[in-house]
N, C-alpha and C positions, 0 to 999 in steps of 0.2 A: 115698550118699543123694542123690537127687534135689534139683534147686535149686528151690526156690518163687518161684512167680512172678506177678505180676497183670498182667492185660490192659487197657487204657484205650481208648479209641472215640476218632478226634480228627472232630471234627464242622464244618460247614462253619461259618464265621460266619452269622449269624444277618442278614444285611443280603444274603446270597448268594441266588439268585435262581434257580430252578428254570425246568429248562422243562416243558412239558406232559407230555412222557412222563415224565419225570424225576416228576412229581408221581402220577404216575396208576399207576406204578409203587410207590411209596410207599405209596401210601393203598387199594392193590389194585385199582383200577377203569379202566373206560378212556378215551382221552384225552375222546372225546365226554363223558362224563359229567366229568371233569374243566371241561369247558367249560362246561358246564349249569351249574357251580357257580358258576364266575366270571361268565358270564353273570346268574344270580342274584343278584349283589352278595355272598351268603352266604359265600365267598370273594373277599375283597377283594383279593389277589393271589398270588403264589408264591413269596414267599422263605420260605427254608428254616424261620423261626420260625411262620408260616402254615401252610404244610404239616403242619409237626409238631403243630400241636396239634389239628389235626384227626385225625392218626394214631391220638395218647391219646387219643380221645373213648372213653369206657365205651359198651359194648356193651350193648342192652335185649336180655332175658330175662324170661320170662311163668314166673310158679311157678302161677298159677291163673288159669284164666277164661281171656278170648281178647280179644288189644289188636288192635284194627282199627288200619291205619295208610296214611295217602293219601300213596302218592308222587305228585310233582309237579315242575314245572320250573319255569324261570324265566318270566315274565308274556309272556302272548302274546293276541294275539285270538281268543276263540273261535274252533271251524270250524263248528259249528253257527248254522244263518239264525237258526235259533227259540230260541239260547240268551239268556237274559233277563240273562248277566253280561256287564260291559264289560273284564272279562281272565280269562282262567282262570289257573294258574300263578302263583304267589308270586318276592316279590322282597324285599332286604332295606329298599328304601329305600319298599316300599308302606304305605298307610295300611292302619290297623284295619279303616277300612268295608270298602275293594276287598278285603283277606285274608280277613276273612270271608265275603262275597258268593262267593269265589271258593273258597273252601273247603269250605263248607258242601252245596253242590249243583253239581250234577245227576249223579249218580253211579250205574251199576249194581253195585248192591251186595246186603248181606246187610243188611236196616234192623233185624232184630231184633238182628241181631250189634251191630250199631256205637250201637244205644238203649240194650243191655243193659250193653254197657261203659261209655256215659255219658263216653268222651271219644274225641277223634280227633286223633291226633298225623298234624302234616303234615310230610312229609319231602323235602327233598330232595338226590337222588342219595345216599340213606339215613342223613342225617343230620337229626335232627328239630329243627325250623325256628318251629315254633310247635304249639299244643296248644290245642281247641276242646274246650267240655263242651256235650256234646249231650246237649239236653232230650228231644225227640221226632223223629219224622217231619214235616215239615210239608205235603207231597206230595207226591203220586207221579204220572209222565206214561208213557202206554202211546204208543209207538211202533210201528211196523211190523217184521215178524220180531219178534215177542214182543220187541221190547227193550223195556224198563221203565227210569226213574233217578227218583233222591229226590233231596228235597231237607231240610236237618234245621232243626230251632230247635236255635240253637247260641252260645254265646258266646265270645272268646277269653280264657282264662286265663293264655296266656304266650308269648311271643315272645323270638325272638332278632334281636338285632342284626346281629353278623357272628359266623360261627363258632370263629373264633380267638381269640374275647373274650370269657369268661366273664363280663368286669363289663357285657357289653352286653344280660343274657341279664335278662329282666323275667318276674316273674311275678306277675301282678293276680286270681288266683281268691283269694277271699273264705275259703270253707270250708277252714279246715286240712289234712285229706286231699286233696282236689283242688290246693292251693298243694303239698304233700308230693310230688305223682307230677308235676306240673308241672314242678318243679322239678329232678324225678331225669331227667324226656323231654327236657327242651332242651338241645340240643348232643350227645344221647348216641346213638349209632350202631345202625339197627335193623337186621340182616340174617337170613335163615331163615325169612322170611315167605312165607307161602304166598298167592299170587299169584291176584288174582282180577280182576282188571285194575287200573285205577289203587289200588283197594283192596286193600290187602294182609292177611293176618290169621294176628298172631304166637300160636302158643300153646307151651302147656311142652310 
């Protein structure tokens, strides 16, 4: 008779400290985007209990319809003369007005798509970071080379603190459905998005 046996995992202390590949390796991504995060505050640093809970974060999956979703980085100055925002890019420690301003526009994108879903989970390095309910289009700018970008009526419904912190994770939408999907977007991992530049769009 075979002897039965159990396997145990012995895990680093939780005060132990990763380095950049060490983490990037972890979380499947690469050290750049490992950067992007910490750069973003959204990762506040590397020790192994950080890391980890970004590992667990649930994964988003679309059973219907199609979730539009803005990756983004951490807060930098526009490149464009004629952008009307004073940061594009999200950070943990920004206010509601600059997250919004900076979120909301100037995007080429699909504006039926991202009206029809009525929200716009912002991610970054695909971890979603806050969640906007978009009302409408509020304008559109034609550029040269047929490029086109909108700009949306939008509010924010729900923001995260740091990613490693569930109790930092807020959500202020009003309507019960929208606080519902709010609540399920923040902190949870979008990947298999189909890429349309900074606008991504998940469907089943």
């Amino acid at each position: 008779m075979l002897p039965v046996i159990e396997l145990t995992r012995t895990e680093a202390a939780p005060s132990a400290v990763l380095s950049r590949a060490e983490a990037a390796s972890i979380l499947d991504l690469s050290v750049n985007t490992v950067t992007k995060l910490l750069d973003s505050g959204f990762l506040p640093g590397l020790a192994v209990s950080q890391v980890t809970a970004l590992s667990r974060a649930p994964q988003v999956s679309v059973k219907e319809g199609v979730l539009p979703v803005l990756r983004t980085g951490a807060p930098a100055a526009p490149r464009r003369a004629d952008d009307t925002r004073k940061v594009i890019g999200t950070g943990a420690t920004m206010d509601d007005e600059l997250f919004l301003e900076a979120s909301r526009q100037w995007w080429r994108c699909d504006p039926e798509a991202i009206v029809a879903a009525g929200v716009l989970p912002v991610a970054v390095a695909g971890w979603v970071v806050g969640v906007l309910a978009v009302h409408g289009v509020q304008e559109t700018r034609r550029y040269q080379h047929n490029e086109v970008r909108h700009s949306f009526t939008a509010e924010i419904t729900g923001r995260v603190g740091t990613l490693d912190d569930a109790s930092s994770y807020h959500v202020t939408a009003k309507d019960p459905a929208l606080a519902e999907l709010t609540g399920q977007l923040l902190g949870a991992r979008v990947k298999g998005a189909v890429s349309g530049g900074p606008i991504a769009y998940l469907t089943p």
